[in-house]
N, C-alpha and C positions, 0 to 999 in steps of 0.2 A: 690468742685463739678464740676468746668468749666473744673478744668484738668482732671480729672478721665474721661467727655464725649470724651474731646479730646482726649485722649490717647484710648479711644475705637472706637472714629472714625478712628482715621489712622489706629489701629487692622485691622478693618472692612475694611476700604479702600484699605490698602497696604498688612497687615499680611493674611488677612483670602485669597486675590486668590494666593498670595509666597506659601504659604501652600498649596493651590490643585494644582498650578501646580506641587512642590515638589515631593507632593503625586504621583501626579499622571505619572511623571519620574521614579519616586521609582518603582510604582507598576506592571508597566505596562511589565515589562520584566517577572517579578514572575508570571503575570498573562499569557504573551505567552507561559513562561515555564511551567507551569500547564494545559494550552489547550494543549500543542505539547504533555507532558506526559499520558493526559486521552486516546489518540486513536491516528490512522492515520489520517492523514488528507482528505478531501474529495479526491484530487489528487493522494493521495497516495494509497487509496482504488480503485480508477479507474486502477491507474496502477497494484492494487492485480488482482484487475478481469480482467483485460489482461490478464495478466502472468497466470492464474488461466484457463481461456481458449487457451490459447499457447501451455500448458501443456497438455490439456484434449487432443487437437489432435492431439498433437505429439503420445500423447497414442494410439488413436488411428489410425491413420498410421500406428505406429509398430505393434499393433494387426494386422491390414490387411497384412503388409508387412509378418509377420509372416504366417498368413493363407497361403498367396500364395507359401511361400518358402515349408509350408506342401503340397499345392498340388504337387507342382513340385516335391517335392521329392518324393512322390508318384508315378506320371506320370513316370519318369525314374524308378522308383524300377517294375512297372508294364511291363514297356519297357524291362527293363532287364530277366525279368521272359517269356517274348516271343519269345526274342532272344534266350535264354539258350532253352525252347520250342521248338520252330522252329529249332536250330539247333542237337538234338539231332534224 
């Protein structure tokens, strides 16, 4: 019976924290690999929503850039049509 206690205290002692730390070497990568795989990271959502309004105004600049090259091209098609006017 003395050795059986002894032999479970050193378990207890020695074996049972070899074993969590073990564990917890083991797991701890499978467990980053399993957060990085469920979503982006907080930082990397930050960087989506940049990028995401980066994009919205580039778009928008080229709409405006666009409007204006319609006006202009207007403005000289109207020009053109006064000159041809006025000269005949």
């Amino acid at each position: 019976m003395g050795e059986i206690i002894g032999m479970l205290g050193v378990f207890f002692v020695i074996g049972v924290p070899m074993l969590a730390l073990a564990t917890r070497f083991a797991l701890r990568p499978l467990v980053r690999d399993l957060i990085e795989a469920r979503g982006p990271r907080a930082q990397d959502r930050e960087t989506i929503a940049r990028l995401v309004e980066r994009v919205d105004l580039l778009e928008r600049e080229a709409a405006e850039r666009d409007e204006r090259l319609n006006q202009l091209t207007d403005a000289e098609l109207f020009r053109r049509q006064l000159e041809d006017g006025a000269g005949q």
